[in-house]
N, C-alpha and C positions, 0 to 999 in steps of 0.2 A: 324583658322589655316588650310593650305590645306597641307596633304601628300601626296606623290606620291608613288609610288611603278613598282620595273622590276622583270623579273619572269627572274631566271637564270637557265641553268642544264637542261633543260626540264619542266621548273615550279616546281622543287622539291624546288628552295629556294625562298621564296620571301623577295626580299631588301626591306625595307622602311627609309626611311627618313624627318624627320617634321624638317625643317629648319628654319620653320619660327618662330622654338621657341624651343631652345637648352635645356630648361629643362624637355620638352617632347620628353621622345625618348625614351618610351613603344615599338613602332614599330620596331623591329628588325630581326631575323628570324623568321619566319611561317613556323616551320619545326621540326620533331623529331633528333634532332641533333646528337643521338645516330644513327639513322638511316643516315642520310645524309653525313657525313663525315668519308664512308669507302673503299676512293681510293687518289692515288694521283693526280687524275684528278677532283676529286672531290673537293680538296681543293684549287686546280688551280680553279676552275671554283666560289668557291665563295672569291675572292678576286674582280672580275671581277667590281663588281660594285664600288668599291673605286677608280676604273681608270676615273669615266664618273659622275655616278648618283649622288653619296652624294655631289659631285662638281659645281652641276647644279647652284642652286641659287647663288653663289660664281661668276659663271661663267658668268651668263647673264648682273648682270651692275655692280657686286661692283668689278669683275677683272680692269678694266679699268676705272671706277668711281673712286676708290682709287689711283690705281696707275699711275693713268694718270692724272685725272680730279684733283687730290687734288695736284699735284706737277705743274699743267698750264699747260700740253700738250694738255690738251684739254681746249673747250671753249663751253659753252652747256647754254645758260640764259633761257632755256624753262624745262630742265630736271630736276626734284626736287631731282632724286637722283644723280646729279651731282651738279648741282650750290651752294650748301649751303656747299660743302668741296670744290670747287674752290674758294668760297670764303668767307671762316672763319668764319660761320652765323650757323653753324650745331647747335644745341642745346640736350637736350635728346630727344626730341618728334621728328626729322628729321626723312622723309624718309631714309629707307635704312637701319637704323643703326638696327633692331630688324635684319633684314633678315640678315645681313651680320655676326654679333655675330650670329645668329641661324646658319649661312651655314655653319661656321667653327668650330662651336662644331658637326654639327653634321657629318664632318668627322671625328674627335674626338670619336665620340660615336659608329661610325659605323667603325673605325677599332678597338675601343677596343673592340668591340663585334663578329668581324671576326679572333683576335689573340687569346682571352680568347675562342672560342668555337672548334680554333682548336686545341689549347692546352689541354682543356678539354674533346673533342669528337671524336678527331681520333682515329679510332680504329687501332686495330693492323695491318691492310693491307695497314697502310699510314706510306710510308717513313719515317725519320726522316729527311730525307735531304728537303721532300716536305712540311715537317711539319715548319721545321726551314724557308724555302725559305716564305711559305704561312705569316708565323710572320715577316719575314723582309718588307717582301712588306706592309704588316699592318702599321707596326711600321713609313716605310717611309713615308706614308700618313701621321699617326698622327704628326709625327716631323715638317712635313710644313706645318700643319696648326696653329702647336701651334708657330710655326716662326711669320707664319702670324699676329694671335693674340698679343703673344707678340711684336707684333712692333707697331701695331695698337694703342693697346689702354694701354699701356704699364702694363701688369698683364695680370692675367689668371686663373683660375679659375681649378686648376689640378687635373684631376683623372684617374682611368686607368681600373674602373669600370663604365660600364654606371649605371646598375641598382640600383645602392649605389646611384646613384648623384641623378637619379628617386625618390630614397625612401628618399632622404634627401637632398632638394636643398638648405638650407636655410646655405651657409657658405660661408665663408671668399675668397676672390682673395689671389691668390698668387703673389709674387714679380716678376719683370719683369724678372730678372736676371733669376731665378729659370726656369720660362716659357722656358728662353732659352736655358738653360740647361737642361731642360727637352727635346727638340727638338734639339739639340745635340747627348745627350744620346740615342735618338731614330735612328737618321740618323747613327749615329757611328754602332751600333748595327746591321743597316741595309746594312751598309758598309763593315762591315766583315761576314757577313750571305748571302747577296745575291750572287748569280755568279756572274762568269765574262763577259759572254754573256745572252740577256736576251734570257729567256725561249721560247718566242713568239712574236711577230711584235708588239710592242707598252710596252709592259712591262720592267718594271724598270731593271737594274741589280745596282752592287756592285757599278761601275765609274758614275751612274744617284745617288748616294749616296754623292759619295765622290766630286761631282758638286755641290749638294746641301750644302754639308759642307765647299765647299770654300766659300760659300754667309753668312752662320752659323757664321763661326770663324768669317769673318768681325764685324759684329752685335757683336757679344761677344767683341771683343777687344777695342769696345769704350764702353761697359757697365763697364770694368772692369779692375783692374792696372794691376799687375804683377804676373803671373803664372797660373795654370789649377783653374778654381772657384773653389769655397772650401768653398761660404756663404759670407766668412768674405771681401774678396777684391774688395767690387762692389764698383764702382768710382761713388762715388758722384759729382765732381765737374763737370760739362759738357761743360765749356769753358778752360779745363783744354790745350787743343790743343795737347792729346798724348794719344795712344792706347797701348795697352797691348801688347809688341812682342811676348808674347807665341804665341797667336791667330792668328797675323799677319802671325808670320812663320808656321803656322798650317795649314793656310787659303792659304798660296803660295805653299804647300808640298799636300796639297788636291787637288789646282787645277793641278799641274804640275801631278799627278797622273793621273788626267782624259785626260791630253795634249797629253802625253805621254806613256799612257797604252792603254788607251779606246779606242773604236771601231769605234771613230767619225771624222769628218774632215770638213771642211769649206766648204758651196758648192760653187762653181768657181762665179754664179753670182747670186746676192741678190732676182734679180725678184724669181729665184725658189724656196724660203723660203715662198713666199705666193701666190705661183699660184695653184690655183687648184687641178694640175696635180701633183704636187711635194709637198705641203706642210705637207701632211701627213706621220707622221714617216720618213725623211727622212736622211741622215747620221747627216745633224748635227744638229737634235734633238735629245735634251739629256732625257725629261721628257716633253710628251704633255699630255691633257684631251683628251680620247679616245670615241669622237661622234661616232656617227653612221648615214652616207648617209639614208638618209628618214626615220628613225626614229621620234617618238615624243617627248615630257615631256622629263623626264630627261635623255634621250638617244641623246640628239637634240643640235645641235651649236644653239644656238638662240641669242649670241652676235650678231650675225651681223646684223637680222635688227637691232640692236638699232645704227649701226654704219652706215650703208646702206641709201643712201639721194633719194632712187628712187627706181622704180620697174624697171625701166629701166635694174638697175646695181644687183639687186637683186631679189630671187623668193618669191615673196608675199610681205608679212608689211615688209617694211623699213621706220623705224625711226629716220632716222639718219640726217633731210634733214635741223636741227639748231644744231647740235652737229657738231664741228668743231675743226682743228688743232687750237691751242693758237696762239695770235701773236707773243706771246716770241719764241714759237719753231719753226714757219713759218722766222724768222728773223737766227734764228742758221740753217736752213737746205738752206736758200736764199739767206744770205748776213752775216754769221761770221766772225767776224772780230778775224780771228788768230791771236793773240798777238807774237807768237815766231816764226810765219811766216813772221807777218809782213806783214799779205795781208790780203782779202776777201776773201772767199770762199764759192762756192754755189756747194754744196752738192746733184747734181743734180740727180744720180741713186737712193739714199737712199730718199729724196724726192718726188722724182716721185714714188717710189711703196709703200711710206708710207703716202703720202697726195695727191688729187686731186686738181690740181688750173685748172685756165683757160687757155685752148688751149692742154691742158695735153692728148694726143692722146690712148687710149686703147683699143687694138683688141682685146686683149683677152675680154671684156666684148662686141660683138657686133659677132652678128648672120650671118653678111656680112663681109666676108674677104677681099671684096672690101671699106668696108666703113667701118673702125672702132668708137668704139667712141669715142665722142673728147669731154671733160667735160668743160661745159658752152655753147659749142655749139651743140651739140647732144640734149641737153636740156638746160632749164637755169641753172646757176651758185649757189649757196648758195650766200643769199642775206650778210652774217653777213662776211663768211672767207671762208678757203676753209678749202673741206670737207677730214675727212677720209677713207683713202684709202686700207688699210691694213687690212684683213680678209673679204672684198670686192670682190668677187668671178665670179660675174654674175648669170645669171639666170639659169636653167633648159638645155635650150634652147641651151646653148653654154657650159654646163661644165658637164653637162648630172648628175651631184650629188643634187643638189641645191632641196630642196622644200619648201614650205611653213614654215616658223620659224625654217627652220636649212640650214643651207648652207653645212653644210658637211662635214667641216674642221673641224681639229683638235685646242688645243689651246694648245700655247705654256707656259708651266712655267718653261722650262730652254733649252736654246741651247748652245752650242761650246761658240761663241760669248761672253758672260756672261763669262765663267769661264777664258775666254781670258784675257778681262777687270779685273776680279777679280785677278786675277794674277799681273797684273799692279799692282790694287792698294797694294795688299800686297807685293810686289818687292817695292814700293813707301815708305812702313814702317812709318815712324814719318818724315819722309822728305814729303817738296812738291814738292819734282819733282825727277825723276830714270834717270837714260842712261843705265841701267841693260841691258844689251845684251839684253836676253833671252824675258824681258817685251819688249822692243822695237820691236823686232821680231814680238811677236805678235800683238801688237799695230796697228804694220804699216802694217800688212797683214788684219786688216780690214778694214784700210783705203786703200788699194791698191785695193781691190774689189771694193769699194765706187768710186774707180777715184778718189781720192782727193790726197794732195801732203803727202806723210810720213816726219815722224819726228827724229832727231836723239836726242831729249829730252824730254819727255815727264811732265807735268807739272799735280796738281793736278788737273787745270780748265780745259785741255788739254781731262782728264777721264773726267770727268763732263760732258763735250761737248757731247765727243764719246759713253759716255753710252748715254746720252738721244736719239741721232740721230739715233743710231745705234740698241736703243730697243724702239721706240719710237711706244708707242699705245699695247705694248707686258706687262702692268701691271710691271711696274718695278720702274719706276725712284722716286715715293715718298720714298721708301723701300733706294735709293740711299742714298736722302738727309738725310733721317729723321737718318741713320747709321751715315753720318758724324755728326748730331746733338747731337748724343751723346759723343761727346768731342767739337766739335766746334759750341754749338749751337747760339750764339748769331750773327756767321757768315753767318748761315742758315736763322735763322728769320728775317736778314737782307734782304737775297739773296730773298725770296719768297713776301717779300714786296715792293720790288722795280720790280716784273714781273706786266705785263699789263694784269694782270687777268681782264676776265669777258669782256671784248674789242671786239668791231665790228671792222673790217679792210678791208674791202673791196668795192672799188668804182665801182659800176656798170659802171659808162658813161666811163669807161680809160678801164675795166677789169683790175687793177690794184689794189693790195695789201698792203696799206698801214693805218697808222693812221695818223688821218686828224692833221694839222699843232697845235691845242690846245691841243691836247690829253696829257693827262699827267697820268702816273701809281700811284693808281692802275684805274682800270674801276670803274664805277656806282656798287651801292651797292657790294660793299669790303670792308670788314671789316681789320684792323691791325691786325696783329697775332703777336701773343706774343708763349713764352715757352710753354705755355697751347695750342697750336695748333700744338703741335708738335704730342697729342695722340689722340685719339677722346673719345667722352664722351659715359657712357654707356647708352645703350637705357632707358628711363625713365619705360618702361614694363617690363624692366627686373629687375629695379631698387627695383619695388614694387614688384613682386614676390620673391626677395630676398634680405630683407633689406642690407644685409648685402655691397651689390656693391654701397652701398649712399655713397658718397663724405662727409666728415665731415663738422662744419660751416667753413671752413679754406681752404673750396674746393679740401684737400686732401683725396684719396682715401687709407683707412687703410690696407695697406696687411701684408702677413705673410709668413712667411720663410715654403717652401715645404720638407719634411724630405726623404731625397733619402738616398736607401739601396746601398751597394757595388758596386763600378763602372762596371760593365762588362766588359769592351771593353778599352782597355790600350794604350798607344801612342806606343808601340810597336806594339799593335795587327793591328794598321793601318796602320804602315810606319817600 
């Protein structure tokens, strides 16, 4: 197991984090807590690491491993912890799955141990307003990781003491529903606790809450029939084709809150959402991972070498030179065939700054303003497809932030964008398709940025489209599908078996894009995916360190209902 550890305050606190194994998380503050928590800057200062550190292993390959690699936007036949969720071969021994359950418990364990010691340690010279703010911001950490969790691997594993789960790891998952309600109840809380502007350049407020809860109530509303959960109403049937309108309207009143209140706005053009210059904190980020320019370990962007096909384009290891756009989503961004246009459309701005093909011209990565560079000719081409482009920054040299395993940037886990789309789809309701004003409006203001033609109807396939192309590489779209999969799923395990997972498409002698005249979906070693691919299995290490996560001989996993105290936070307290 490797921990890492940041010294925040002037080294008065030190953070630690053991990711690589959710049951160990002994490492928490090295600090008389009585002593360390008697300012309101003080408890500003240890929230600090819930923005960046415990995020870290999360961040480096299962952000985009999952939400990319496992829905076909990506294409990676050399990366082990990509290619066995691209295609359906994960088993419990797979790379990845220990770090990934460890990374997100131990955000889990490292904000219940930054809410429980503010609650417990502030002394009397700390605000109650910095007290309450220091808990909101906890609380929204733990809410999205147990989102995470529960979508992942459908349960979870609930508690809201770490050193209880320390002294006693050996219990029961909780039901998926609950998980989600349990991050619900945290984000809500975090929703009416946090301000209205944030504190500081990169910190959450109350409208980075109530963002997060329009993505929330989606999730809920296909887990469950009619009204606020209560235990009893989780929808079992999952091709039942109809979501709960409590959620729905919850989910459209949470985004229209952040549309319409919040501090954010669309920037005019898509390149400055990941140039260098702009990408960081800028209006319309809603909630990024807060790196740090030449830091190391868990202060460090270090996704991008794995995304990075060169040193050229990158400063130090890049790994990225067989991890590639999918040929499904190279065919949506090149050659979409709009059904309610009635034409093709090649989606050529959102393209170009989210994928590299051949002849693709970029100054910004090139040290001569006279000669930019031009990918496939500046260097070769990826042999398989074309590479990605997006959190691709360049080197040192040209962005003056870049170093060795960190590029410098920030990582996005929610923009404007997102809660646009989410708005759609909950204006969409139990229909497949809106003409709702207000969704339209935003719809076609992010296809008006993109160049491409607006809609005056917008259709279920229509979102589908638009989330992937529009967040594509940004850790999202499995999270898309796998929400419809819980009322539509035999639509979905449809949809992911007929993608041309695991496919080379590209011909060096033409530099052209395509699959060869035999090709037929899926690619070489793909497996069929059935309902059971819709969560992933739990790691077999973690399997045996608590019997109790063993799938039974029926390959069901036994959970149990989580027993929550009094609601806090009321549909009035939010709206």
């Amino acid at each position: 197991m490797v921990c890492c550890g940041i010294a925040v305050a002037g080294s008065a606190l030190s953070f630690s984090s053991c990711a690589s194994d959710f049951l160990e998380q002994k490492n928490t503050y090295q600090l008389s807590q009585g002593n360390f928590f008697s300012s309101d800057d003080a408890v500003s200062q240890a929230i600090i690491p819930l923005y960046s550190y415990v995020w870290y292993d999360f961040n480096d390959k299962f952000y985009y491993g999952m939400g990319d690699g496992r829905a076909n936007n990506i294409t990676a036949q050399y990366s082990d912890y990509i290619y066995p969720y691209t295609n359906f071969t994960e088993t419990g021994l797979s790379t990845g799955l220990t770090e990934a359950w460890g990374a997100l418990y131990s955000v889990v364990a490292q904000s219940n141990n930054s809410l429980n010691n503010i609650a417990s340690f502030s002394t009397g010279a700390v605000s109650e307003t910095a007290r309450t703010q220091g808990i909101a911001e906890a609380r929204f950490m733990r809410g999205l990781a147990y989102w995470y969790i529960a979508s992942l691997w459908g349960c979870a594993i609930i508690y809201d003491n770490t050193q209880s789960l320390v002294d006693n790891y050996v219990v029961p998952a909780n039901r998926q529903t609950d998980a989600m309600e349990f991050a619900i109840r945290d984000m809500e809380y975090a929703a009416v606790n946090l301000p209205a502007s944030s504190p500081n350049t990169g910190r959450v407020n109350k409208y980075a809450a109530y963002a997060m809860l329009s993505r929330f109530y989606l999730s809920m509303a296909g887990l469950t029939t009619n009204g606020r959960y209560d235990g009893s109403n989780i929808a079992t049937d999952r091709v039942r084709g109809t979501r709960n309108e409590y959620y729905l309207d919850m989910a459209r009143k949470a985004a229209a809150k952040v549309i319409n209140e919040g501090p954010y706005r669309l920037l005019d053009n898509y390149a400055d959402l990941f140039a260098a210059a702009t990408q960081n904190n800028n209006e319309e980020s809603i909630f990024q991972l807060q790196f740090q320019a030449g830091a190391t370990n868990g202060l460090a962007q270090s996704m991008t070498r794995f995304l990075a096909w060169s040193t050229q384009v990158n400063q130090g290891n890049s790994w990225g030179g067989s991890t590639y756009c999918s040929y499904d989503l190279w065919e949506e961004f090149k050659e979409y065939k709009d059904a309610t246009l009635n034409t093709t459309v090649d989606d050529a701005i959102r393209r170009h700054y989210s994928v590299a093909s051949y002849g693709e011209s970029y100054p910004e990565l090139s040290t001569d303003p006279e000669k930019p560079y031009v990918y496939g000719e500046s260097e070769s081409a990826g042999s398989q497809g074309a590479n990605i482009k997006k959190y691709v920054i360049g080197t040192n040299a040209v962005n003056g932030i870049a170093v060795n395993n960190n590029s410098g940037v920030n990582t996005y886990m929610m923009r404007l964008a997102e809660v646009y789309l989410n708005y759609v789809e909950a204006s969409m309701g139990n229909s497949d398709a809106t003409t709702d004003a207000t969704a339209l409006s935003l719809f076609n203001a992010l296809r008006t940025r993109a160049g491409v033609p607006t809609k005056n109807r917008v259709t279920f396939e229509d979102l589908r489209h638009e989330m992937r192309v529009e967040t594509a590489f940004e850790g999202l779209y499995w999270y898309f599908l796998i929400r419809r999969a819980y009322y539509q799923q035999q639509e979905v395990v449809n949809y992911v078996n007929n993608q041309y997972r695991n496919a080379s498409y590209y011909e060096s002698s033409t530099h052209t894009y395509k699959l060869s005249d035999t090709y037929a979906a899926p690619g070489p070693s793909v497996a069929v995916a059935t309902a059971a691919n819709l969560t992933l299995p739990i790691a077999d290490t973690d399997q045996t360190k608590n019997p109790m996560l063993k799938p039974g001989s029926d390959g069901t996993l036994q959970t149990v209902a989580y027993e929550f105290g009094e609601r806090e936070v009321t549909d009035a307290d939010l709206f």
